[in-house]
Biopython code that builds the backbone (N, CA, C, O; Angstrom):
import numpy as np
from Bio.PDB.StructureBuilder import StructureBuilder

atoms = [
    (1, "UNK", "N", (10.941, -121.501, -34.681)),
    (1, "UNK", "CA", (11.868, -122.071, -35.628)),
    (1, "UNK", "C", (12.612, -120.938, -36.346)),
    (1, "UNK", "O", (11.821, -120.129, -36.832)),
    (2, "UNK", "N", (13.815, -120.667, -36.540)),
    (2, "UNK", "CA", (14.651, -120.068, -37.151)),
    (2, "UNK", "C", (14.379, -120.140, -38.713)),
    (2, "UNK", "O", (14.028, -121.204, -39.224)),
    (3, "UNK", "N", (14.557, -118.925, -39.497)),
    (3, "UNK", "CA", (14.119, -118.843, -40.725)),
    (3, "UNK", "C", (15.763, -117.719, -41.768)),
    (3, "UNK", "O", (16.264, -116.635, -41.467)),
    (4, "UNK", "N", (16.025, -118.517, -42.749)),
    (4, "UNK", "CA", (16.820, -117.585, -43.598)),
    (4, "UNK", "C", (16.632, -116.988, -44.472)),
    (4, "UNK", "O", (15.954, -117.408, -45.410)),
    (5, "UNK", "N", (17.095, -115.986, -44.446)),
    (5, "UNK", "CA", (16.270, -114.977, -45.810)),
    (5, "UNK", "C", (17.817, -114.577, -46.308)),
    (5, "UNK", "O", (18.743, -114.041, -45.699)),
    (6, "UNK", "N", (17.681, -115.115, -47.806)),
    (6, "UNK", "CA", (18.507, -114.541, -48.894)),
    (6, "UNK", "C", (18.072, -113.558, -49.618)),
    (6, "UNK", "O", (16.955, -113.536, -50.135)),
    (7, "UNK", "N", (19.327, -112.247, -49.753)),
    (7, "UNK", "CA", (19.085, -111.278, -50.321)),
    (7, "UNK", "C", (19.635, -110.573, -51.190)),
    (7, "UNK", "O", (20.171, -109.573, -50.712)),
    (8, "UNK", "N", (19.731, -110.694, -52.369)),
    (8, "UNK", "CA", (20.603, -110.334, -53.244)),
    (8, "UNK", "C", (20.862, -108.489, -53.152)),
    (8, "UNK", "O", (19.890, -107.737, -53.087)),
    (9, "UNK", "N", (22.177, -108.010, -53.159)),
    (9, "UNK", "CA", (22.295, -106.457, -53.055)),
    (9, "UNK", "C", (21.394, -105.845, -54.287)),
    (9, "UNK", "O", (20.970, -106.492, -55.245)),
    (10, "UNK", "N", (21.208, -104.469, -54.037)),
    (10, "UNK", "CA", (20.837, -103.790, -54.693)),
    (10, "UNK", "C", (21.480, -103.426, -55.952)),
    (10, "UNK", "O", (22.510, -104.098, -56.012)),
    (11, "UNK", "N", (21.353, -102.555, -57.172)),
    (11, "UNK", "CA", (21.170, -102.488, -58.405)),
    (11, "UNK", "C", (22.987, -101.413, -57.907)),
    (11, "UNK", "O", (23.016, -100.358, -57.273)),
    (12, "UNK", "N", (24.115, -102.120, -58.426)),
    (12, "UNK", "CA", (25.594, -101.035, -57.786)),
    (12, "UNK", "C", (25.599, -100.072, -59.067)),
    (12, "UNK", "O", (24.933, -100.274, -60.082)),
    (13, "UNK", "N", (26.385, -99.087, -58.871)),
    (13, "UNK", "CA", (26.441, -98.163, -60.188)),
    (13, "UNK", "C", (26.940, -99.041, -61.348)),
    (13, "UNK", "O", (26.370, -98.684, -62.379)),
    (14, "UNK", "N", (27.611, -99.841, -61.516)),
    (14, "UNK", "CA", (27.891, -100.592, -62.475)),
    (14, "UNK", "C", (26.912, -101.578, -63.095)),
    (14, "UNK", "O", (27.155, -102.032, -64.213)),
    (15, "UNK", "N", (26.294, -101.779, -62.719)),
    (15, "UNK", "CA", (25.055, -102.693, -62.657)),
    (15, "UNK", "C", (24.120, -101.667, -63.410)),
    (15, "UNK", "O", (23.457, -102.099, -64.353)),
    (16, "UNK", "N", (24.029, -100.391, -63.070)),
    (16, "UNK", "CA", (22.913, -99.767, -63.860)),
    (16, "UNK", "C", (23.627, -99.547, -65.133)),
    (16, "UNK", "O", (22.905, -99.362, -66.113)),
    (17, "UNK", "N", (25.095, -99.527, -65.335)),
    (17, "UNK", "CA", (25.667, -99.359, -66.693)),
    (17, "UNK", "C", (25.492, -100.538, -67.550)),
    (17, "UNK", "O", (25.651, -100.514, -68.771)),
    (18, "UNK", "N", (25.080, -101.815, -66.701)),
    (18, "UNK", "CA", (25.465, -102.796, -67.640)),
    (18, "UNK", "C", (26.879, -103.541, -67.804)),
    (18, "UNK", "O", (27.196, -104.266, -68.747)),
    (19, "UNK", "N", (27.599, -103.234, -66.773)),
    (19, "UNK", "CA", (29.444, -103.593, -66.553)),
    (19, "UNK", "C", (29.214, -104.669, -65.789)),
    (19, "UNK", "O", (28.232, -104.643, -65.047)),
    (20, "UNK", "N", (29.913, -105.612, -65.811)),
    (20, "UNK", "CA", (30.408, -107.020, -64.963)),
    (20, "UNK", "C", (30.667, -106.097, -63.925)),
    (20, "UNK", "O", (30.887, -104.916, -64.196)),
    (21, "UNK", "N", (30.661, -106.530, -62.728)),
    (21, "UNK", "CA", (31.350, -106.407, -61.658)),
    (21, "UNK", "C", (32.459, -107.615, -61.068)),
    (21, "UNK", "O", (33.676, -107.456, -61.166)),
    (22, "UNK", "N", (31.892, -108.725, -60.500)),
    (22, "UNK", "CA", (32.180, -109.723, -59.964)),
    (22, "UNK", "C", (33.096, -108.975, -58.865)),
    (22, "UNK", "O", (32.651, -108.015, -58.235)),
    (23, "UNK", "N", (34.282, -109.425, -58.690)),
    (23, "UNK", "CA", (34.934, -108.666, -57.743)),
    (23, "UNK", "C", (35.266, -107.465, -57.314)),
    (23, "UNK", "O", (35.591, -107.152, -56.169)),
    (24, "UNK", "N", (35.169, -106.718, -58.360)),
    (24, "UNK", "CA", (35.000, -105.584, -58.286)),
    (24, "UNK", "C", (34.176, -104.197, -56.976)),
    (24, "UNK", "O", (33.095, -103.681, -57.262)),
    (25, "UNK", "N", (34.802, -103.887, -55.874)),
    (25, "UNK", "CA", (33.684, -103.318, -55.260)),
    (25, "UNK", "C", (33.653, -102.206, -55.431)),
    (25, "UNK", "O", (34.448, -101.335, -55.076)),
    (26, "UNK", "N", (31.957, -102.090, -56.458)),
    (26, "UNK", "CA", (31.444, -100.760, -56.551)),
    (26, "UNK", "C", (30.002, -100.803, -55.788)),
    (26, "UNK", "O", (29.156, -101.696, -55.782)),
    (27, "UNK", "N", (30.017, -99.427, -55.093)),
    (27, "UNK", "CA", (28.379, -99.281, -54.260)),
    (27, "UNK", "C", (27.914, -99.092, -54.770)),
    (27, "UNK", "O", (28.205, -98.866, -55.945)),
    (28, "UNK", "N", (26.680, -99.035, -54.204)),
    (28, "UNK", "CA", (25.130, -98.796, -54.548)),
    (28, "UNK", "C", (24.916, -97.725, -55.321)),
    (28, "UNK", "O", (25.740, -96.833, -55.120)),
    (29, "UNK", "N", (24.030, -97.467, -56.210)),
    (29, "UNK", "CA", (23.588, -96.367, -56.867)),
    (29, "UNK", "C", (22.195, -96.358, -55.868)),
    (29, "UNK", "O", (21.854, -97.070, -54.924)),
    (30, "UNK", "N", (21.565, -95.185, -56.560)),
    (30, "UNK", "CA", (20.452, -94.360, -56.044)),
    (30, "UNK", "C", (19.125, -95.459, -55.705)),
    (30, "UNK", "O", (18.378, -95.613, -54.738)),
    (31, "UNK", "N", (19.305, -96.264, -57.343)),
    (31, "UNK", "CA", (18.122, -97.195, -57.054)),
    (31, "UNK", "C", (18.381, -98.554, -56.179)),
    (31, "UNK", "O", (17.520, -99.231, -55.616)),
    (32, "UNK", "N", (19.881, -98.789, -56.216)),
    (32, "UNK", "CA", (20.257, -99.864, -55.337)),
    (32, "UNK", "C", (19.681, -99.670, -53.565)),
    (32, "UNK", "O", (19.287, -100.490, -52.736)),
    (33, "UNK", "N", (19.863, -98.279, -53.534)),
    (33, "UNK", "CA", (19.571, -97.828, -51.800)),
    (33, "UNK", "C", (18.276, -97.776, -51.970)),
    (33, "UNK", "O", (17.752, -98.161, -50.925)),
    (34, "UNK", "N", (17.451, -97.483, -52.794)),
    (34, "UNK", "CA", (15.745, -97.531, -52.799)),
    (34, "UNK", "C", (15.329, -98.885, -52.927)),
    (34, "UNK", "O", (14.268, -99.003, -52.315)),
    (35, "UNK", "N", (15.790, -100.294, -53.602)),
    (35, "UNK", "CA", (15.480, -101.205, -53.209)),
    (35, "UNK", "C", (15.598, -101.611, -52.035)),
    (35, "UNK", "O", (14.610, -102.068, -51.460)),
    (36, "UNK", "N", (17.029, -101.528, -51.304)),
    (36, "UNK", "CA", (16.926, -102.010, -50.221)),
    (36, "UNK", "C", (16.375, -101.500, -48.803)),
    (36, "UNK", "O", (16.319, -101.934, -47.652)),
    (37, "UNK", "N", (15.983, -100.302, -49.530)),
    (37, "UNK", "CA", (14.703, -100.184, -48.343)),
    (37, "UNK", "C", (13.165, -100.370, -48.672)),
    (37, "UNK", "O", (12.144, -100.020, -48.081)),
    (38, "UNK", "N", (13.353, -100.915, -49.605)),
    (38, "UNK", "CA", (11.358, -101.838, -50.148)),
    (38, "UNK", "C", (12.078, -102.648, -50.056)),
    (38, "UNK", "O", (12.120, -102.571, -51.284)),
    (39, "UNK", "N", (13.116, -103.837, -49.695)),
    (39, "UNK", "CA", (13.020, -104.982, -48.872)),
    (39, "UNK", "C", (13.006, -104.941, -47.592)),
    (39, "UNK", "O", (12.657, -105.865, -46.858)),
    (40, "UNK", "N", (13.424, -103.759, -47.226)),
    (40, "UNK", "CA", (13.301, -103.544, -45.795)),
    (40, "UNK", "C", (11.934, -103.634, -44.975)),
    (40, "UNK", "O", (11.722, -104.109, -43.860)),
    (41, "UNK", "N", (10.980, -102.953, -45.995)),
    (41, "UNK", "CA", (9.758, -102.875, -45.571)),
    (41, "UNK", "C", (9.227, -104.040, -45.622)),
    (41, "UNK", "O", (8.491, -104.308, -44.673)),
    (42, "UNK", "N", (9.393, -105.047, -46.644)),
    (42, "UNK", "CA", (8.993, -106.328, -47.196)),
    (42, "UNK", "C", (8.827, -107.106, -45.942)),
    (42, "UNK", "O", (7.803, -107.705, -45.613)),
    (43, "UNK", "N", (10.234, -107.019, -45.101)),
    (43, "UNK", "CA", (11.113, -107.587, -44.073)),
    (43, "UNK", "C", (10.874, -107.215, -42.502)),
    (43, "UNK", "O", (11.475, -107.672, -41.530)),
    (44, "UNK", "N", (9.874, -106.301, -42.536)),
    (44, "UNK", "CA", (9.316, -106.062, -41.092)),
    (44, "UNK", "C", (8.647, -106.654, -40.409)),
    (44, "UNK", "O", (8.546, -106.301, -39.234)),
    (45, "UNK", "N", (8.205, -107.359, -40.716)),
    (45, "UNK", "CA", (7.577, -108.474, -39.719)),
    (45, "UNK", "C", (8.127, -109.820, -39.122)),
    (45, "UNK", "O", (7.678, -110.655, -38.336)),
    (46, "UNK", "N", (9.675, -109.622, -40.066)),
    (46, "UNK", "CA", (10.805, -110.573, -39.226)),
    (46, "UNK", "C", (11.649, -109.920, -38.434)),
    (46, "UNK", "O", (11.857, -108.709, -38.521)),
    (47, "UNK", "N", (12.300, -110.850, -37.435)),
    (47, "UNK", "CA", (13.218, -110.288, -36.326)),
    (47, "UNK", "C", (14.605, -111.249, -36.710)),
    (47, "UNK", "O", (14.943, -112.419, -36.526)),
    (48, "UNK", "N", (15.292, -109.817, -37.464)),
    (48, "UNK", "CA", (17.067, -110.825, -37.752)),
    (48, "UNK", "C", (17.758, -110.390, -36.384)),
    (48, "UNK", "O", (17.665, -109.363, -35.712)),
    (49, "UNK", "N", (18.572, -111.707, -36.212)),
    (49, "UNK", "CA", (19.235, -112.081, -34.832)),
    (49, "UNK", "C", (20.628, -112.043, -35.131)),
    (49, "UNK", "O", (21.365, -111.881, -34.158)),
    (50, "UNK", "N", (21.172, -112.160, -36.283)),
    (50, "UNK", "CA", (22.480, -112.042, -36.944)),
    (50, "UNK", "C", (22.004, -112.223, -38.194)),
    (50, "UNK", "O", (20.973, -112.751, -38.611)),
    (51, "UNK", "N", (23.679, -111.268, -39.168)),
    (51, "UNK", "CA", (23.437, -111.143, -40.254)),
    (51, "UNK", "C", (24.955, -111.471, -40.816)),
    (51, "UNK", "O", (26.008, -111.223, -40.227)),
    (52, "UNK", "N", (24.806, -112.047, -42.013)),
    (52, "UNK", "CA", (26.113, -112.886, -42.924)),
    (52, "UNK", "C", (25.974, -111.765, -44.348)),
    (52, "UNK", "O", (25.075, -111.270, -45.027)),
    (53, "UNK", "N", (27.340, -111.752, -44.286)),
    (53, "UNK", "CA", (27.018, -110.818, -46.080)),
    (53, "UNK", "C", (28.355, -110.603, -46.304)),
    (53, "UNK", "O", (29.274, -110.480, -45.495)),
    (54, "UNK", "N", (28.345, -110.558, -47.978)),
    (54, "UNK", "CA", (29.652, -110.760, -48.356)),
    (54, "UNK", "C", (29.997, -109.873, -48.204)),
    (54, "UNK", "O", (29.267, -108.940, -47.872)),
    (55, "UNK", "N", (31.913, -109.715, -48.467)),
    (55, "UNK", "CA", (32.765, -108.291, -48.365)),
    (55, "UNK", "C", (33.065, -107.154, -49.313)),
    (55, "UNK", "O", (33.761, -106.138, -49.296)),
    (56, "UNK", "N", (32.030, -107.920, -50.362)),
    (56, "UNK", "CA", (31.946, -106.708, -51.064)),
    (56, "UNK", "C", (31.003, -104.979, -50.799)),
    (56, "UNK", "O", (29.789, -105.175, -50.868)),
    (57, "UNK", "N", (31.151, -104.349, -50.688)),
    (57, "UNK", "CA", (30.741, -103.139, -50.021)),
    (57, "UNK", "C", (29.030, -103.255, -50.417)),
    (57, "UNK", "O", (28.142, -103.132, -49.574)),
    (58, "UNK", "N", (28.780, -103.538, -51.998)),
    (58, "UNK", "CA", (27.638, -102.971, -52.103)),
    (58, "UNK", "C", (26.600, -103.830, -51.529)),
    (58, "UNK", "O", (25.445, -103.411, -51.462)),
    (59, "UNK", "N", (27.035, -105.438, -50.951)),
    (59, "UNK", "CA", (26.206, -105.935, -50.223)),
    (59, "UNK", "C", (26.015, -105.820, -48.634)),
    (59, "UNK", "O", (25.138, -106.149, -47.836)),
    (60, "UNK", "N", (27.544, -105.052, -48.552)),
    (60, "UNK", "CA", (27.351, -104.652, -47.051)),
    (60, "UNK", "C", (26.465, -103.489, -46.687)),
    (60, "UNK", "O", (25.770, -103.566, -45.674)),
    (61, "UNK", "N", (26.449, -102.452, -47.426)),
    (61, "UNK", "CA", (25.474, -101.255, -47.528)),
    (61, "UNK", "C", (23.869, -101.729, -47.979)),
    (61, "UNK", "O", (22.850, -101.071, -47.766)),
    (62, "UNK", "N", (23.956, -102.998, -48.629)),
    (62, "UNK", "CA", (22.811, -103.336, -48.722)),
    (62, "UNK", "C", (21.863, -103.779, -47.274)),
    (62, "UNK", "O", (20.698, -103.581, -46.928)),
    (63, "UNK", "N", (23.277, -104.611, -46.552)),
    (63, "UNK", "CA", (22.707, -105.001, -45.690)),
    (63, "UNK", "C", (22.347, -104.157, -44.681)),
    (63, "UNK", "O", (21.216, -104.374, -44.244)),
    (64, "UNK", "N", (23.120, -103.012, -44.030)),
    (64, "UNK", "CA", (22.839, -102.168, -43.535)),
    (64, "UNK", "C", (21.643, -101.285, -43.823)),
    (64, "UNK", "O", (21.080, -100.843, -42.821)),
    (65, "UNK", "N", (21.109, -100.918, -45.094)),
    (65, "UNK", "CA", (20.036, -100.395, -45.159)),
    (65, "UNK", "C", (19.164, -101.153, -44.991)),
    (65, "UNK", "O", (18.421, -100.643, -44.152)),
    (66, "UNK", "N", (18.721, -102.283, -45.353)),
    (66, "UNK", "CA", (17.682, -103.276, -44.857)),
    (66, "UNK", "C", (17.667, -103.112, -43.367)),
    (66, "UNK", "O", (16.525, -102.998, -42.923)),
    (67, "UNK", "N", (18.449, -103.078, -42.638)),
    (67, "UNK", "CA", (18.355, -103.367, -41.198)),
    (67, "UNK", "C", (18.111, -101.927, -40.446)),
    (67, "UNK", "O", (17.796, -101.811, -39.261)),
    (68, "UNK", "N", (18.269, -101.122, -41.146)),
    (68, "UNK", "CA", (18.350, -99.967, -39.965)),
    (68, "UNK", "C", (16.914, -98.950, -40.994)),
    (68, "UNK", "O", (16.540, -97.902, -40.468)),
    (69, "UNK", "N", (16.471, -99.228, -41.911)),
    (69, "UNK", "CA", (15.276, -98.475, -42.311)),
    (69, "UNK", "C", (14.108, -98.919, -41.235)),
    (69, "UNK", "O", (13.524, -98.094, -40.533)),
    (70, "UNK", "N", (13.860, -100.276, -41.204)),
    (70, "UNK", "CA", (12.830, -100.644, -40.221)),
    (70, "UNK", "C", (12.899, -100.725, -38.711)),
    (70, "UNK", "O", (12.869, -101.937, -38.498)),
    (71, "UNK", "N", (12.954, -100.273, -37.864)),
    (71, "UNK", "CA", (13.615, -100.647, -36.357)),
    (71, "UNK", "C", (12.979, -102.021, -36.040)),
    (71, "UNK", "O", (13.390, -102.777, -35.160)),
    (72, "UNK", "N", (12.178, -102.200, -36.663)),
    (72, "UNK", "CA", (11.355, -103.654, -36.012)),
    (72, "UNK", "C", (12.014, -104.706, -36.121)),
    (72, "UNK", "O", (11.883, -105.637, -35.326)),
    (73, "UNK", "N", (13.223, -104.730, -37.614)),
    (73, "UNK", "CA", (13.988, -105.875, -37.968)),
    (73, "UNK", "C", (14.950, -106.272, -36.832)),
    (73, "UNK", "O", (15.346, -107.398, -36.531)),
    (74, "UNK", "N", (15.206, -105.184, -36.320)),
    (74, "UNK", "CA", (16.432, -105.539, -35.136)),
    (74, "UNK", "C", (16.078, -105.476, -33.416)),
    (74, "UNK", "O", (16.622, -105.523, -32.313)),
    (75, "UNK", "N", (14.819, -105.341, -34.052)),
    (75, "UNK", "CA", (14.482, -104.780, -32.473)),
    (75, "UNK", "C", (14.979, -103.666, -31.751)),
    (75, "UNK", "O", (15.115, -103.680, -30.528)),
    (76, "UNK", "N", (15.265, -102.658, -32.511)),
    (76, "UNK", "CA", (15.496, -101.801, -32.180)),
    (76, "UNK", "C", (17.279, -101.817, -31.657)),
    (76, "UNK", "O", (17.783, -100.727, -31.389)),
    (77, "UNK", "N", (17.974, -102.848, -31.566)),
    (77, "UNK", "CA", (19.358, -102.904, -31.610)),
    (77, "UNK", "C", (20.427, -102.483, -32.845)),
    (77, "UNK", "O", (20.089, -102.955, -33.931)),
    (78, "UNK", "N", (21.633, -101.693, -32.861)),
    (78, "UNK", "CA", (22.565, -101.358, -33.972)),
    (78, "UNK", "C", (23.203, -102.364, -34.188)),
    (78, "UNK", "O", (23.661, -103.263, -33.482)),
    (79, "UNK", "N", (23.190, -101.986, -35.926)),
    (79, "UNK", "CA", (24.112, -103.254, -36.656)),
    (79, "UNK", "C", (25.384, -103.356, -36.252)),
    (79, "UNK", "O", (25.685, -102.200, -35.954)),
    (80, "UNK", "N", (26.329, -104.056, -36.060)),
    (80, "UNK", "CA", (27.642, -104.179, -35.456)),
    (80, "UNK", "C", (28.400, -104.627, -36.620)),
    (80, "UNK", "O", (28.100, -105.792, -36.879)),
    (81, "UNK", "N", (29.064, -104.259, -37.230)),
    (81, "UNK", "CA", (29.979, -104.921, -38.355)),
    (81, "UNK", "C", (30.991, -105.505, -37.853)),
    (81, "UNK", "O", (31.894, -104.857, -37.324)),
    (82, "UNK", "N", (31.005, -107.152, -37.957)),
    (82, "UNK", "CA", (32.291, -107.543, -37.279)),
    (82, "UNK", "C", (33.162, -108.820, -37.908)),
    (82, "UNK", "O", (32.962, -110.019, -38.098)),
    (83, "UNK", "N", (34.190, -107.913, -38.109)),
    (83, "UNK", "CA", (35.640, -108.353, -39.107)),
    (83, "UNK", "C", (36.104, -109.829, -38.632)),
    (83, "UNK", "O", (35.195, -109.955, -37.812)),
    (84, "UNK", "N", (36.697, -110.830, -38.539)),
    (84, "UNK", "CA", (37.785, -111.607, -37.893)),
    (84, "UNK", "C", (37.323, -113.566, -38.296)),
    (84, "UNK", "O", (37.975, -114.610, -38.266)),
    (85, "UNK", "N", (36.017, -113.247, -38.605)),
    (85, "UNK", "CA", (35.581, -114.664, -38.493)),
    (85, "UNK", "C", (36.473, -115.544, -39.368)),
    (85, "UNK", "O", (36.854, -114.794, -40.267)),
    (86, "UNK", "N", (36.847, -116.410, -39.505)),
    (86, "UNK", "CA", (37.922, -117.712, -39.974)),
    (86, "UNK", "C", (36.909, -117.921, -41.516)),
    (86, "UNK", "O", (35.967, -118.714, -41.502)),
    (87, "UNK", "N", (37.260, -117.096, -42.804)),
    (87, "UNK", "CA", (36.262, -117.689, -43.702)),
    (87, "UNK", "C", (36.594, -118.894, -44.434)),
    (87, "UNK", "O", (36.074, -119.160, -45.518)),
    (88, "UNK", "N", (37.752, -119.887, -43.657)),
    (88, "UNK", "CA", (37.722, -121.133, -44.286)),
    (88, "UNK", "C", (36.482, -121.842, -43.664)),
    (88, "UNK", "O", (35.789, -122.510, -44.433)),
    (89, "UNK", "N", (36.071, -121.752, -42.120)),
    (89, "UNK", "CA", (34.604, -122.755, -41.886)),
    (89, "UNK", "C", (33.819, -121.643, -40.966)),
    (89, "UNK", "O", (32.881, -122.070, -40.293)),
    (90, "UNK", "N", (34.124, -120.320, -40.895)),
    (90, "UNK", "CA", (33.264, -119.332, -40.463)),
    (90, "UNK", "C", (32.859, -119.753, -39.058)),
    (90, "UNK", "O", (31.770, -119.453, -38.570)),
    (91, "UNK", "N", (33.978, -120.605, -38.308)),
    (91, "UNK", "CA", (33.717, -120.709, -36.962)),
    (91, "UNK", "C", (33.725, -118.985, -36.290)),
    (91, "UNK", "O", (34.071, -118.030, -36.985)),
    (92, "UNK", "N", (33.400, -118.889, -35.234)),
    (92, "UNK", "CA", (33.490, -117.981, -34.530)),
    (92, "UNK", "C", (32.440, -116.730, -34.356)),
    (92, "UNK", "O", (32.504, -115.829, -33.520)),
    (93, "UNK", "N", (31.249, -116.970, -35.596)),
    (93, "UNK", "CA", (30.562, -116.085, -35.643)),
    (93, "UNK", "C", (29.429, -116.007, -33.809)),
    (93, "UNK", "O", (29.208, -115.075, -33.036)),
    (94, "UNK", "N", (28.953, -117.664, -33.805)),
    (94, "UNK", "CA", (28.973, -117.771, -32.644)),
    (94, "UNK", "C", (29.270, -117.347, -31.014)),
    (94, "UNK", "O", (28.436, -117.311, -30.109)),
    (95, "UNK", "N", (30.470, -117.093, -30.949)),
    (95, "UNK", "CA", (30.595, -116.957, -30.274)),
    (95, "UNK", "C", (30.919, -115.018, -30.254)),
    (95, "UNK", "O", (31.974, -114.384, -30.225)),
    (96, "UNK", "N", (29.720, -114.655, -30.280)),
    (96, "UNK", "CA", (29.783, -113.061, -30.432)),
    (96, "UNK", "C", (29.689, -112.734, -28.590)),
    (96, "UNK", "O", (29.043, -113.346, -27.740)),
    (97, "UNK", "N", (30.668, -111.456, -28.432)),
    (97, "UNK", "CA", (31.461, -111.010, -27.555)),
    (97, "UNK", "C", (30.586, -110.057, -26.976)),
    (97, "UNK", "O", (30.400, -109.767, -25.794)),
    (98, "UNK", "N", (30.107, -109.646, -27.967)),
    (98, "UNK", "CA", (29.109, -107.695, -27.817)),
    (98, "UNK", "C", (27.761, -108.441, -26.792)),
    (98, "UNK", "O", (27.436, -109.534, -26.328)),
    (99, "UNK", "N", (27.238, -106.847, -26.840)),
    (99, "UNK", "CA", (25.843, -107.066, -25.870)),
    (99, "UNK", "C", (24.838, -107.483, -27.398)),
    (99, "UNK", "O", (24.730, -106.824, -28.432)),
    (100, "UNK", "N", (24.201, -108.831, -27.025)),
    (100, "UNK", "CA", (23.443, -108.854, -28.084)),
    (100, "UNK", "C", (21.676, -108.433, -27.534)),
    (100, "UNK", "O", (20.639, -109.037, -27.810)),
    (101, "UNK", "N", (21.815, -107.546, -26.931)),
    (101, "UNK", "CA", (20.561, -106.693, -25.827)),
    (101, "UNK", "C", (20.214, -105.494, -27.005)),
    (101, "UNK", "O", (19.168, -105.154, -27.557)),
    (102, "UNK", "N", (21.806, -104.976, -27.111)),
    (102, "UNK", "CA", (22.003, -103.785, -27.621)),
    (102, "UNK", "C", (22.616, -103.382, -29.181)),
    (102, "UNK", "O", (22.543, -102.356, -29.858)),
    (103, "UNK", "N", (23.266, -104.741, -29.399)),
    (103, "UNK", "CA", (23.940, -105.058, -31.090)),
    (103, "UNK", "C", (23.356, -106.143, -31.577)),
    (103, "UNK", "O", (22.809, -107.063, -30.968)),
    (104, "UNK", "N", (23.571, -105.906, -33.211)),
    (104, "UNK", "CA", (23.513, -106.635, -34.204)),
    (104, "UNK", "C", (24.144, -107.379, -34.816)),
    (104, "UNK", "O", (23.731, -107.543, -35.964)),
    (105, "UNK", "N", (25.370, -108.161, -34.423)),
    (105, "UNK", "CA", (26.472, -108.427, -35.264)),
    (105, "UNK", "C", (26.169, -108.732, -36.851)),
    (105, "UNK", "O", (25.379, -109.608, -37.202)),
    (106, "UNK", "N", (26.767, -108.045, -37.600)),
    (106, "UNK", "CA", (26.951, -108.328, -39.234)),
    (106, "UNK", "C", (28.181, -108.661, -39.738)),
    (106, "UNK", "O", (29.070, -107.812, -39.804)),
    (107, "UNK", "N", (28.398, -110.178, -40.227)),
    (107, "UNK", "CA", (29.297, -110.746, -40.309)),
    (107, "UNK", "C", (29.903, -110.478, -41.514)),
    (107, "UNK", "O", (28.999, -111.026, -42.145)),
    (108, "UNK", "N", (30.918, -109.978, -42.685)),
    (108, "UNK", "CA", (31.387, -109.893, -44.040)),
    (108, "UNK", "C", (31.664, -111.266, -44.078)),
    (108, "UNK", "O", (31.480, -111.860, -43.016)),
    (109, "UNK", "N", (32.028, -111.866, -44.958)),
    (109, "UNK", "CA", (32.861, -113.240, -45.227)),
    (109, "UNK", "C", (32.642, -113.388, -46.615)),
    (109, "UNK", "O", (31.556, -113.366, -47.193)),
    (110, "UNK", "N", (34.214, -113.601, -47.291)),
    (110, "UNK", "CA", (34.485, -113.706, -48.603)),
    (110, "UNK", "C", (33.822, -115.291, -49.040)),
    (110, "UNK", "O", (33.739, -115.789, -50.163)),
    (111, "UNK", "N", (33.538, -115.665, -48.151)),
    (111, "UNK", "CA", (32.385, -117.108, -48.944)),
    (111, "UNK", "C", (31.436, -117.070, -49.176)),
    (111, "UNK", "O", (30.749, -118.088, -49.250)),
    (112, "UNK", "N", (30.852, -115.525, -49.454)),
    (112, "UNK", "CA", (29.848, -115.567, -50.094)),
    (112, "UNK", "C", (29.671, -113.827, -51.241)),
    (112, "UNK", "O", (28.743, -113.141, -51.670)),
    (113, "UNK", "N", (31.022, -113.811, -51.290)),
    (113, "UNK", "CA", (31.161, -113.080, -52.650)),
    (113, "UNK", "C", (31.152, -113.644, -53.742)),
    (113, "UNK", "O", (31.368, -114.843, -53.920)),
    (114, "UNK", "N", (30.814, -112.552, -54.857)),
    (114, "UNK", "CA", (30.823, -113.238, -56.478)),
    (114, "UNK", "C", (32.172, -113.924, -56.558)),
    (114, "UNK", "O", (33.288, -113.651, -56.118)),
    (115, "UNK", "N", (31.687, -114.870, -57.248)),
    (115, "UNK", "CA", (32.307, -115.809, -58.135)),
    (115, "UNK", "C", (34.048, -114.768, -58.808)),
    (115, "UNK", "O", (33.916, -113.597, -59.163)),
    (116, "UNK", "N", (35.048, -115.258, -58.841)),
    (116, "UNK", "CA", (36.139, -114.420, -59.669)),
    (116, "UNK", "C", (36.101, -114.757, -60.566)),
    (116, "UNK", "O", (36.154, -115.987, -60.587)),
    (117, "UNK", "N", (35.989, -114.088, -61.956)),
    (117, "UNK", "CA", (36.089, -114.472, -62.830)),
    (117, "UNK", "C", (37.072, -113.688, -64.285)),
    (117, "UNK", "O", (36.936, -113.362, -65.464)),
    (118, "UNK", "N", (37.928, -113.701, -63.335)),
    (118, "UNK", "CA", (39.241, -113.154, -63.773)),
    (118, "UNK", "C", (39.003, -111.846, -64.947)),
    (118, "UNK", "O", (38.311, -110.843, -64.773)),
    (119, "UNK", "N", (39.786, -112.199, -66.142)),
    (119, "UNK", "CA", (39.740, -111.158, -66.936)),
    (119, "UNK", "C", (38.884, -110.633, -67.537)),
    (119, "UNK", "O", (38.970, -109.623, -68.235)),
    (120, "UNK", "N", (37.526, -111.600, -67.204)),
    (120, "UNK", "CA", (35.829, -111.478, -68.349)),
    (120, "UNK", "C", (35.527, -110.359, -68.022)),
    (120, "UNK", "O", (34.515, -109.832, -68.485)),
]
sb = StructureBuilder()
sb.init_structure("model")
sb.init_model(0)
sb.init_chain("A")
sb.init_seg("    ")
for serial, (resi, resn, name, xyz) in enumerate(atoms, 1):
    if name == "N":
        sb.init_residue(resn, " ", resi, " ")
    sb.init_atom(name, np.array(xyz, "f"), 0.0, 1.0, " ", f" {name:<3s}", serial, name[0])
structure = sb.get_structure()
């Protein structure tokens, strides 16, 4: 049976200041990349088959470190970052093109970035 694991990004430099972000893309700080490799470890005894994550950077670097600290998560296959999917109904993720022998596809899609919340 197929299983989803939600993962919130790591701690971004703004985040350790205490600053809103929301749309804003700022990366990871020091401790953001050290969490996401103690979820990584957390996360070794699952096998991700594809991965969804928003377009903001610091969850994409999140996701990437989760996946490539443990080789077990991927089975030993590279993450593939791949641009194009339709994020009005995210058709197309499906139908991935690559060797999935040898890749990971990691999908961005702005439907699952923060909330905008304009001038706050």
């Amino acid at each position: 049976m197929a299983k989803l694991i939600l993962i919130r990004h790591g701690q971004s430099l703004w985040n350790a200041e205490n600053k809103f972000t929301g749309w804003v893309d700022v990366p990871l700080g020091e401790q953001g990349r050290a969490e996401a490799t103690i979820a990584s470890c957390k996360l070794k005894d699952y096998r991700v088959r594809v991965c969804f994550t928003s377009m903001l950077f610091r969850a994409i670097e999140t996701a990437i470190v989760i996946l490539t600290e443990v080789d077990d998560i991927c089975d030993g296959r590279i993450p593939i970052i791949k641009h194009g999917v339709d994020d009005r109904d995210c058709h197309g993720w499906d139908q991935y093109k690559g060797d999935r022998e040898q890749e990971l596809p990691v999908y961005p899609t702005a439907m699952l970035d923060e909330r905008y919340y304009g001038e706050l």
